[in-house]
SERO-4910 file (N, C-alpha, C, O; in steps of 0.05 Angstrom, whole numbers):
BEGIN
 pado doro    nc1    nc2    nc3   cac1   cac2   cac3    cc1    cc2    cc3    oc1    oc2    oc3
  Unk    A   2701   3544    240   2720   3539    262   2734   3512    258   2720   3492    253
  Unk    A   2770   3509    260   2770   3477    253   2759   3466    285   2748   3478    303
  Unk    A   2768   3434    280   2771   3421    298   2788   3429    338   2803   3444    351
  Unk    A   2769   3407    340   2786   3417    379   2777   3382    387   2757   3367    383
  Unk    A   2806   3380    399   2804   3360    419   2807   3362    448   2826   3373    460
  Unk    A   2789   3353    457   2776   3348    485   2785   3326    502   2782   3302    499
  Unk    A   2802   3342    523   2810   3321    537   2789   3320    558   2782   3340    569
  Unk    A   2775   3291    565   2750   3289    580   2750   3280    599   2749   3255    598
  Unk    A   2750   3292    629   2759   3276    664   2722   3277    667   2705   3288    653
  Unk    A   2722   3263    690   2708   3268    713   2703   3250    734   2711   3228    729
  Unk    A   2692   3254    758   2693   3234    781   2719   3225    789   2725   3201    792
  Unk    A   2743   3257    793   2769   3249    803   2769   3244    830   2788   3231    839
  Unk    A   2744   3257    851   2735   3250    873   2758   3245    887   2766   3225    899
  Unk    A   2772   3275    884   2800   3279    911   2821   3260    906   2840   3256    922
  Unk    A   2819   3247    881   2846   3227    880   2867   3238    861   2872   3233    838
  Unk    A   2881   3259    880   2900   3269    863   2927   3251    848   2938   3258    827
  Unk    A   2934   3228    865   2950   3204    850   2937   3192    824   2948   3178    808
  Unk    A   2913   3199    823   2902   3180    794   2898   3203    774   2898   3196    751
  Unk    A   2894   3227    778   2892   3245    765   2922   3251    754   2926   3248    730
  Unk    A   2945   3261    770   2970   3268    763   2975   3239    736   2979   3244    712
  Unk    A   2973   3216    746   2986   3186    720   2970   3194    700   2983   3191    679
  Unk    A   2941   3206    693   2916   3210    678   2929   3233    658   2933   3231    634
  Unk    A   2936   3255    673   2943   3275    655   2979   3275    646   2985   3290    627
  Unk    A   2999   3261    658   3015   3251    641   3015   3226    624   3036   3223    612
  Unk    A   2993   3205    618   2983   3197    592   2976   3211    573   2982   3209    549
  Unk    A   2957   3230    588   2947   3245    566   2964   3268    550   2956   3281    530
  Unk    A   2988   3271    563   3006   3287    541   3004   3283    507   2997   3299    489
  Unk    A   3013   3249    506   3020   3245    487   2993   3253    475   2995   3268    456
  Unk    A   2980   3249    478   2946   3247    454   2938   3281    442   2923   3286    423
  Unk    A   2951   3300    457   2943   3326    441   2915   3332    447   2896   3326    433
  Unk    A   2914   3346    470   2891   3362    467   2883   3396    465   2904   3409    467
  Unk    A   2865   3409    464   2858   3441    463   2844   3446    481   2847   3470    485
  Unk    A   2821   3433    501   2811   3442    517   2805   3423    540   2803   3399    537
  Unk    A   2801   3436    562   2792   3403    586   2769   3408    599   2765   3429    610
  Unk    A   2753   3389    599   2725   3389    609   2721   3367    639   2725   3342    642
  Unk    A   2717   3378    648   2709   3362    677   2680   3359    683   2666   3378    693
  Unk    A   2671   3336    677   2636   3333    684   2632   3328    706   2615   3311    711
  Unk    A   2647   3342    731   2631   3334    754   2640   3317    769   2649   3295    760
  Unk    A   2638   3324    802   2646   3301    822   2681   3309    819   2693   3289    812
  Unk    A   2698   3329    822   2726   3335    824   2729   3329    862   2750   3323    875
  Unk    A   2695   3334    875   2713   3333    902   2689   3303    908   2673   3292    893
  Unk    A   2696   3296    939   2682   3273    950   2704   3249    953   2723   3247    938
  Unk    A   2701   3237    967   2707   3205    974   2736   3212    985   2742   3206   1008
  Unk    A   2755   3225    967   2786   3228    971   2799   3248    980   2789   3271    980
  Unk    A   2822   3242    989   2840   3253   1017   2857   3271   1001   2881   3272   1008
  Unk    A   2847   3293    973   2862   3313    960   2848   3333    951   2850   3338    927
  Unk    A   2829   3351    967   2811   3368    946   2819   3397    937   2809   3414    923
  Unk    A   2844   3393    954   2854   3427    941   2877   3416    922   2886   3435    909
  Unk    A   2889   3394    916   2909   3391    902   2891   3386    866   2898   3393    843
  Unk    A   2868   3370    875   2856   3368    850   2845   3392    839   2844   3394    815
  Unk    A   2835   3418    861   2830   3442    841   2845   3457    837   2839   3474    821
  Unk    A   2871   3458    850   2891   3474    841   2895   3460    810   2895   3474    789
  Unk    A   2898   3432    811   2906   3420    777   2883   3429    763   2889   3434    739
  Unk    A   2863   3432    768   2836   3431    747   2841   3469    743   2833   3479    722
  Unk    A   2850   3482    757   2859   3502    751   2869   3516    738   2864   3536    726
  Unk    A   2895   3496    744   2919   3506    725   2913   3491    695   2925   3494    674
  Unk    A   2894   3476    702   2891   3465    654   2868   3487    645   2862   3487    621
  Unk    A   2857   3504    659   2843   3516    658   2815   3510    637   2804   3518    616
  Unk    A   2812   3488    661   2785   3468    651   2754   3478    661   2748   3488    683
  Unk    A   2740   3471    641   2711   3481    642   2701   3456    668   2712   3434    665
  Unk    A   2688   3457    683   2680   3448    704   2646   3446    710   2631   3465    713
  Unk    A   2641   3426    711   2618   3421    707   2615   3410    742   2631   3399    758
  Unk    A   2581   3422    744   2578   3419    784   2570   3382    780   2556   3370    765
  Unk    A   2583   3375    799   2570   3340    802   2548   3340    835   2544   3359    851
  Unk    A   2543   3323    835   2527   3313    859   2547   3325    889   2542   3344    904
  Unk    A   2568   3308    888   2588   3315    905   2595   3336    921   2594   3341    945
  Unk    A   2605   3355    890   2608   3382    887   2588   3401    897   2593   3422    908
  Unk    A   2559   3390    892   2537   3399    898   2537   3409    936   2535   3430    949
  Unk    A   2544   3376    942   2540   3366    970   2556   3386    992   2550   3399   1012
  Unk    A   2586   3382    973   2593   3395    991   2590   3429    998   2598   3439   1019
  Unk    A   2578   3445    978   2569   3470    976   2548   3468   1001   2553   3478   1022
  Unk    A   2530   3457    997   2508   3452   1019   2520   3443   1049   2510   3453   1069
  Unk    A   2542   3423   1051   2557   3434   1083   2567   3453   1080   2566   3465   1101
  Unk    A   2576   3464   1066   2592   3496   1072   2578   3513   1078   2586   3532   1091
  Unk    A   2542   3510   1064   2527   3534   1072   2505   3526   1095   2485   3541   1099
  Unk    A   2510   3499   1111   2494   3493   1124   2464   3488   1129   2448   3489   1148
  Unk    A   2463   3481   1101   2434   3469   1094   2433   3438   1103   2420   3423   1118
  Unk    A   2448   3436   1089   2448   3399   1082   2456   3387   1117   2475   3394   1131
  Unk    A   2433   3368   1122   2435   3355   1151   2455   3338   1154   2462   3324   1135
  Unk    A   2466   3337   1173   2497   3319   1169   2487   3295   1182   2474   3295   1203
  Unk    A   2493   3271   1167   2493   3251   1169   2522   3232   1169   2544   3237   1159
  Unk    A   2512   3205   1187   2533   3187   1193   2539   3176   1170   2527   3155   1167
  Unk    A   2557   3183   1148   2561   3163   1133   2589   3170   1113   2602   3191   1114
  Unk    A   2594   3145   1094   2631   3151   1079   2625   3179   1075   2638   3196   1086
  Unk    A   2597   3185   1054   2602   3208   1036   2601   3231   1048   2608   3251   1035
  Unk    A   2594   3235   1075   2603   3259   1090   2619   3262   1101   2630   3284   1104
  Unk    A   2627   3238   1113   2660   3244   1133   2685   3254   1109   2704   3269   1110
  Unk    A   2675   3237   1087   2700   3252   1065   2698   3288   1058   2716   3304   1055
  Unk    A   2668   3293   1056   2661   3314   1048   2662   3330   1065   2663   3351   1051
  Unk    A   2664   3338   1090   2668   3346   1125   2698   3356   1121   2711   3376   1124
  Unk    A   2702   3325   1111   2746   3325   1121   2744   3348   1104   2746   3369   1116
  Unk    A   2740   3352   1066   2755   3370   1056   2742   3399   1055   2754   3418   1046
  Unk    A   2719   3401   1063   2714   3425   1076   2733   3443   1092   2739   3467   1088
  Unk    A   2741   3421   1113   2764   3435   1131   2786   3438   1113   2800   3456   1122
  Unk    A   2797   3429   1093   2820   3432   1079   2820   3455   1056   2839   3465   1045
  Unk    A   2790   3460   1053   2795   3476   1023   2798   3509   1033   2790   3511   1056
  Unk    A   2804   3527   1023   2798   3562   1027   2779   3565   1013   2769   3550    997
  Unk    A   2770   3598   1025   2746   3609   1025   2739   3618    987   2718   3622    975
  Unk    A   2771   3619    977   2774   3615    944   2770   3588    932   2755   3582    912
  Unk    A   2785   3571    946   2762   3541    930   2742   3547    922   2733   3553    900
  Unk    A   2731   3543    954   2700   3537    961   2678   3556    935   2659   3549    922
  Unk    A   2692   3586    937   2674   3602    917   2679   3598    885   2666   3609    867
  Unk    A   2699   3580    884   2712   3569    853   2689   3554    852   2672   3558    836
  Unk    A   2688   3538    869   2671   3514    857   2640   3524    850   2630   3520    828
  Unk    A   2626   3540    873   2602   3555    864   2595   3567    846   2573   3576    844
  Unk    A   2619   3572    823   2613   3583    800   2606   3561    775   2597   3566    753
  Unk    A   2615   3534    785   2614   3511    770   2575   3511    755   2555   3509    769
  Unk    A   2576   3513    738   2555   3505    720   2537   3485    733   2545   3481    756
  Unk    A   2513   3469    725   2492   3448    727   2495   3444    695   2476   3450    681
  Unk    A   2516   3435    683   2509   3431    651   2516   3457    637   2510   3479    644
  Unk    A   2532   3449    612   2541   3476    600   2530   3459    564   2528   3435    564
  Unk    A   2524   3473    539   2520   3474    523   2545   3482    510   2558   3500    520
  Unk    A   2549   3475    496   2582   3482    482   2566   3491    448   2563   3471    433
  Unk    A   2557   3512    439   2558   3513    417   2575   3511    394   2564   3513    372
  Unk    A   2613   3505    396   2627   3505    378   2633   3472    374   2645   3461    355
  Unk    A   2620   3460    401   2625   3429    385   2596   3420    383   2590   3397    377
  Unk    A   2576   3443    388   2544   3423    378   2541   3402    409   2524   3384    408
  Unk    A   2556   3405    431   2554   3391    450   2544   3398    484   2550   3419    495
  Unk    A   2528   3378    497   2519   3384    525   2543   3377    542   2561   3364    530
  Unk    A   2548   3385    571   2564   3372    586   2551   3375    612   2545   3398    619
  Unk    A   2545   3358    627   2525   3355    651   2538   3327    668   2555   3310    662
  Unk    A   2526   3330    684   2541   3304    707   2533   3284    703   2549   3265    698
  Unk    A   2500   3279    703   2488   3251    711   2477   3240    680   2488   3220    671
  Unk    A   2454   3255    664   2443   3260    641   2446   3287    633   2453   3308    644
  Unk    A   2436   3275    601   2436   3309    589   2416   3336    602   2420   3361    600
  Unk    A   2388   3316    618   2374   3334    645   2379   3336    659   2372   3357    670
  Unk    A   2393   3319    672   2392   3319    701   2428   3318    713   2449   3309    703
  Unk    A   2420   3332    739   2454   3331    753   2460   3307    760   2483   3298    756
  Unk    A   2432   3291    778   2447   3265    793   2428   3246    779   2423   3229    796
  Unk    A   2420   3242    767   2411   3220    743   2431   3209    739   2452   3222    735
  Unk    A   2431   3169    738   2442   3162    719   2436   3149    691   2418   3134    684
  Unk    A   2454   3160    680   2455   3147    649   2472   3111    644   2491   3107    629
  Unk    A   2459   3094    657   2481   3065    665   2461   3046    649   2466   3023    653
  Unk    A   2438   3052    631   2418   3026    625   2411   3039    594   2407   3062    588
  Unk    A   2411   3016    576   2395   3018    557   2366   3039    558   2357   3055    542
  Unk    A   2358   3030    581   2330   3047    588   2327   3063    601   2305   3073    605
  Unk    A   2351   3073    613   2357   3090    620   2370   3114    604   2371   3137    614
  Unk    A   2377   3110    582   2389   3122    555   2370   3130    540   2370   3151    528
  Unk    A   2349   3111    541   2329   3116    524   2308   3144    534   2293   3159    522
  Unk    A   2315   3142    559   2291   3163    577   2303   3189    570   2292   3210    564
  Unk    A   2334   3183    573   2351   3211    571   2340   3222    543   2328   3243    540
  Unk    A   2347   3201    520   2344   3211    490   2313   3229    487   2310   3249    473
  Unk    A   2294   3217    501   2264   3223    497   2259   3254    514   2240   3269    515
  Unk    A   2282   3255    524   2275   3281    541   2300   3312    526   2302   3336    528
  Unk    A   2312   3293    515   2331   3314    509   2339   3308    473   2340   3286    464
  Unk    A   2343   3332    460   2333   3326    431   2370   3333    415   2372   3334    391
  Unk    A   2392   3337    432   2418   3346    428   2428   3326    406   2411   3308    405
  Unk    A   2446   3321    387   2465   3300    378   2491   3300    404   2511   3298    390
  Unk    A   2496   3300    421   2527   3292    430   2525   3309    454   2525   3333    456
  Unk    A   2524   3287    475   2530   3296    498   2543   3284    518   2542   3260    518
  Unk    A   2555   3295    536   2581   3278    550   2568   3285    580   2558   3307    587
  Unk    A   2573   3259    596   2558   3252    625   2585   3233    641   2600   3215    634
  Unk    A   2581   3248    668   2601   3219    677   2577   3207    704   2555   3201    697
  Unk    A   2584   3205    729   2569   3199    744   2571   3167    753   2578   3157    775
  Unk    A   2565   3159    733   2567   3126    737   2589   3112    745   2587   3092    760
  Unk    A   2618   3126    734   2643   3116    741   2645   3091    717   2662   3074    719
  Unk    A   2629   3092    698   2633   3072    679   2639   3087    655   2626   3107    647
  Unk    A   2664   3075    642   2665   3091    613   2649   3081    595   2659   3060    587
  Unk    A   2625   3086    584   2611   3077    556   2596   3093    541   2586   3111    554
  Unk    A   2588   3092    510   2570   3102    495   2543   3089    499   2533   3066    499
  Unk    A   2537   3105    501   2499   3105    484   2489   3113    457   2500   3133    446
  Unk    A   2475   3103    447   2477   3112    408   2442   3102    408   2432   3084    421
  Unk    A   2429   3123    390   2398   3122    377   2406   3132    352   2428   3141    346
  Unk    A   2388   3131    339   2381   3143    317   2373   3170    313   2358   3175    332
  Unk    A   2377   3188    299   2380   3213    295   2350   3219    282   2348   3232    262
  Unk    A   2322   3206    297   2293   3206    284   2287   3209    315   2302   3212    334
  Unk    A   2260   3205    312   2241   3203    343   2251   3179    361   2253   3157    349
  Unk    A   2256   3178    382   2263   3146    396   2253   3127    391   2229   3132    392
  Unk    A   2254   3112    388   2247   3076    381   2264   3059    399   2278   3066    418
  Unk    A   2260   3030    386   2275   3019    403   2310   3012    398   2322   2995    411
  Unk    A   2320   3025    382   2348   3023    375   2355   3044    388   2349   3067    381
  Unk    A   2371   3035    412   2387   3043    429   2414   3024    432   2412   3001    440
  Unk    A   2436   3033    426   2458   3017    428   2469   3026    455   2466   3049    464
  Unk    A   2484   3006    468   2510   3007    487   2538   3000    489   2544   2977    484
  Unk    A   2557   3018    496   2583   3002    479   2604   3009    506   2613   3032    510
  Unk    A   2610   2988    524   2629   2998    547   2654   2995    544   2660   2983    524
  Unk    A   2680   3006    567   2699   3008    553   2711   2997    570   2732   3010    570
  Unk    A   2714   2979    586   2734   2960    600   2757   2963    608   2766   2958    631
  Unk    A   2771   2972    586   2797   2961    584   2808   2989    552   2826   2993    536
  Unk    A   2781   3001    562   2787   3028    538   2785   3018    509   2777   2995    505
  Unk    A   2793   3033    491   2777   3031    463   2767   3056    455   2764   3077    468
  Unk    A   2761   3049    428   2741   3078    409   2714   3070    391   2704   3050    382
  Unk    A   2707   3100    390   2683   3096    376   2680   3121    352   2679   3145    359
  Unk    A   2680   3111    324   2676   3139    314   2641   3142    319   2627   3122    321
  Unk    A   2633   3165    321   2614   3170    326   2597   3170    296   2608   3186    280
  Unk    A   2572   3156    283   2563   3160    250   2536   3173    255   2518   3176    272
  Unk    A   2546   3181    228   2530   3212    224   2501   3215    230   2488   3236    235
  Unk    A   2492   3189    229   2459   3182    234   2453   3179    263   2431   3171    271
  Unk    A   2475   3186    280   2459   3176    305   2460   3196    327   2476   3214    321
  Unk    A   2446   3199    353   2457   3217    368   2471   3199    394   2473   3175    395
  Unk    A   2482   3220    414   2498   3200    423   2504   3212    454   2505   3237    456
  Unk    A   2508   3198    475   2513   3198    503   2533   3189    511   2534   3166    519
  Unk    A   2560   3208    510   2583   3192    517   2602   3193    551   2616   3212    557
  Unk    A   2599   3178    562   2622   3179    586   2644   3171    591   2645   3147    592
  Unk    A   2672   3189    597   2696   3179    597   2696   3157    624   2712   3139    625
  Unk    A   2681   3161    639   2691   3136    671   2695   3157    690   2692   3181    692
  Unk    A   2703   3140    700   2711   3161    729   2750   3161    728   2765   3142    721
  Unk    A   2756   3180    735   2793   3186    744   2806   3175    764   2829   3166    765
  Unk    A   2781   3179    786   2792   3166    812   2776   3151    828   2779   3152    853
  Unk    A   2758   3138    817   2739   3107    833   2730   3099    811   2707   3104    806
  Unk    A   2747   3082    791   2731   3059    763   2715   3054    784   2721   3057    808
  Unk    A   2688   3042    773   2676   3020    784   2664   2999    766   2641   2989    768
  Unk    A   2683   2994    746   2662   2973    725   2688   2946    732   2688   2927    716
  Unk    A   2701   2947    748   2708   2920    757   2744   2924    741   2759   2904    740
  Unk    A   2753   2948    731   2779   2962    720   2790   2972    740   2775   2991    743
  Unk    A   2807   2976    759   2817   2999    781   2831   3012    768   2839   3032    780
  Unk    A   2841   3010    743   2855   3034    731   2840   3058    720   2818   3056    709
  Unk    A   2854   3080    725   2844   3109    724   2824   3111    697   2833   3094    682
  Unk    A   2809   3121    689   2790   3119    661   2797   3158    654   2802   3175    671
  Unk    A   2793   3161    621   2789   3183    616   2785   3183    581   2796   3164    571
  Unk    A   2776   3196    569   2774   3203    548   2779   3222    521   2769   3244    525
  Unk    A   2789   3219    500   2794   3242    482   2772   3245    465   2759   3225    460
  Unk    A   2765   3263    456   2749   3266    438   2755   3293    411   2759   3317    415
  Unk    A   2755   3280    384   2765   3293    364   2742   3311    348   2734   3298    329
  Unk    A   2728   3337    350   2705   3346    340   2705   3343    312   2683   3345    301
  Unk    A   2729   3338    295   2730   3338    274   2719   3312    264   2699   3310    250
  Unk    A   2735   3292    273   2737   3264    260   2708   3252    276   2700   3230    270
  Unk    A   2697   3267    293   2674   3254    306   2687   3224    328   2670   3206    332
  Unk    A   2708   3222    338   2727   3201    344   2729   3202    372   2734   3225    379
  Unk    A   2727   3187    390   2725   3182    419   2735   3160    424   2728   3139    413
  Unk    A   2755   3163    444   2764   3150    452   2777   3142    472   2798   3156    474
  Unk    A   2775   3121    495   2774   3113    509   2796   3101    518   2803   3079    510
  Unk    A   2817   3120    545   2842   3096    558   2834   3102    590   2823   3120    603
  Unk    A   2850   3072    595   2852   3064    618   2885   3065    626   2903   3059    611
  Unk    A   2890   3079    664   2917   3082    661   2926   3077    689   2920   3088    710
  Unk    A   2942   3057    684   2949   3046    712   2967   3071    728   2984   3087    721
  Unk    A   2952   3066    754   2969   3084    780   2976   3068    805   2972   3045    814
  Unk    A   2988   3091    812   3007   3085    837   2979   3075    865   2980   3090    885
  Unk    A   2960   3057    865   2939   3058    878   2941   3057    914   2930   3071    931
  Unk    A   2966   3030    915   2972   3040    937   2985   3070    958   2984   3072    983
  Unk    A   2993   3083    944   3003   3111    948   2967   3125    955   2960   3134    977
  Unk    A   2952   3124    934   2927   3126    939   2916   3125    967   2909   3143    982
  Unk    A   2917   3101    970   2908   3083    991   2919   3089   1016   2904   3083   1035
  Unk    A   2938   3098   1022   2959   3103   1037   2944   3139   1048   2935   3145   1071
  Unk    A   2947   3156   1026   2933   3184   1036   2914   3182   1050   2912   3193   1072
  Unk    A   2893   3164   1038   2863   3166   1043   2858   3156   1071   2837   3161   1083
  Unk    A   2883   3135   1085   2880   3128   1108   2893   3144   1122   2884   3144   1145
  Unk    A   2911   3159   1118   2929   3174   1125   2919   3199   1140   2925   3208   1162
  Unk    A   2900   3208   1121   2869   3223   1116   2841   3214   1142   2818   3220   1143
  Unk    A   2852   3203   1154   2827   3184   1178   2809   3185   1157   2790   3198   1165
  Unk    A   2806   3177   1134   2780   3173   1115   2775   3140   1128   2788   3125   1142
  Unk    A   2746   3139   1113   2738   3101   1126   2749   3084   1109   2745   3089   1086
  Unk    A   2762   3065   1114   2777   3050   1109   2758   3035   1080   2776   3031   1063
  Unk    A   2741   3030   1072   2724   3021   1053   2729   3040   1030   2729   3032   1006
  Unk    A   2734   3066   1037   2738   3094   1017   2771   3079    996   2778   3077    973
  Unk    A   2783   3072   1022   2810   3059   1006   2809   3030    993   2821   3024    972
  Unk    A   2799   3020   1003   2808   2992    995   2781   2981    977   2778   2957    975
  Unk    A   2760   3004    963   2754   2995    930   2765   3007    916   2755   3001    895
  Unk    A   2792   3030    910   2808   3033    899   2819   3005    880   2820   2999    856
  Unk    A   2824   2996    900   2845   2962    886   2821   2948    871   2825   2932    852
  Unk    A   2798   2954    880   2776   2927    864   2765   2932    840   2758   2913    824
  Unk    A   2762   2960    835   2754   2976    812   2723   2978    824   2705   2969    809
  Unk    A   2716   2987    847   2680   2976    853   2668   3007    867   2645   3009    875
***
């Protein structure tokens, strides 16, 4: 099979203004397929505009925490509590149809991609709401899961993780992406990669994060893309969301 490039979202978390600037960057770069790791709904004042888009690229969709959450208010398990992550998750309950809602329940816990040799899961390569954000935390992932190349978002931070392609030891690399950048991926190592989040950076960037990835060239790479934030900011209040939901938009936090 040749090559496929991967255009890589996740954690757009209802921000359909940072997602729309995200996927007209990503024109130029050429991709074949779109992968969403999770967290498309939560925090933001757009959850049917983001799955109508995740729709229409007709992207593989991976379940996040979020995504999780809000399935569990819809089916009335989950105890409702006072706080941001439910009043957001409440609000787009009332906004989505009875076709969302069952879109999203088809969403995976982690999908195995056999034509790129790759995992795609939310938190780690085990786990949904694990994060993957520490050296030693990378290392737990590698010791539990035996894959070369797997893609996680969760954290809202774009970075690699890299071991050695033997039993775990202590060579574990970390390589974050700030301000975006690449990494070819070498042949000796296995590897944990996350594009960031689309719509809440939180590594101290407020611009949108996302990633390409080339199965051929083994090549990943990492942009950051300024948006319209106050427009953002503006819905989400617009939205009676809590005012905190908007205004770490601007901080990158």
């Amino acid at each position: 099979m040749g090559g496929v490039r991967l255009l890589l979202l996740s954690d757009i978390h209802a921000n359909h203004t940072a997602l729309q600037a995200v996927l007209s960057d990503a024109e130029a770069r050429k991709y074949d397929q779109v992968i969403h790791l999770g967290d498309a709904l939560g925090y933001g004042p757009h959850p049917r505009e983001v799955l109508d888009t995740l729709r229409d690229l007709d992207a593989v969709c991976i379940m996040g925490n979020h995504d999780h959450m809000l399935l569990e208010y819809a089916d009335g398990t989950r105890p409702v509590k006072d706080s941001v992550v439910s009043v957001a998750l409440k609000y787009q309950l009332e906004r989505l149809s009875e076709r969302d809602v069952a879109w999203v329940r088809t969403w995976r816990d982690g999908v195995d991609d056999p034509d790129i040799g790759a995992r795609y899961r939310h938190g780690t390569p085990t786990s949904l709401d694990e994060y993957t954000d520490s050296v030693t935390a990378a290392r737990e992932a590698f010791a539990q899961w035996h894959g070369r190349l797997a893609f996680v978002g969760h954290t809202h931070v774009p970075a690699v993780y890299a071991t050695l392609n033997a039993p775990v030891g202590e060579w574990i690399k970390m390589q974050l992406f700030q301000d975006g950048g690449s990494y070819l991926v070498p042949p000796s190592t296995r590897v944990i990669l996350n594009p960031g989040s689309v719509g809440q950076p939180r590594d101290g960037n407020p611009r949108a994060s996302y990633a390409v990835f080339d199965s051929v060239r083994m090549h990943y790479e990492v942009f950051r893309v300024q948006y319209d934030i106050e427009r953002a900011q503006e819905a989400a209040l617009e939205a009676g969301l809590p005012q905190v939901l908007a205004a770490r938009l601007a901080v990158g936090k």
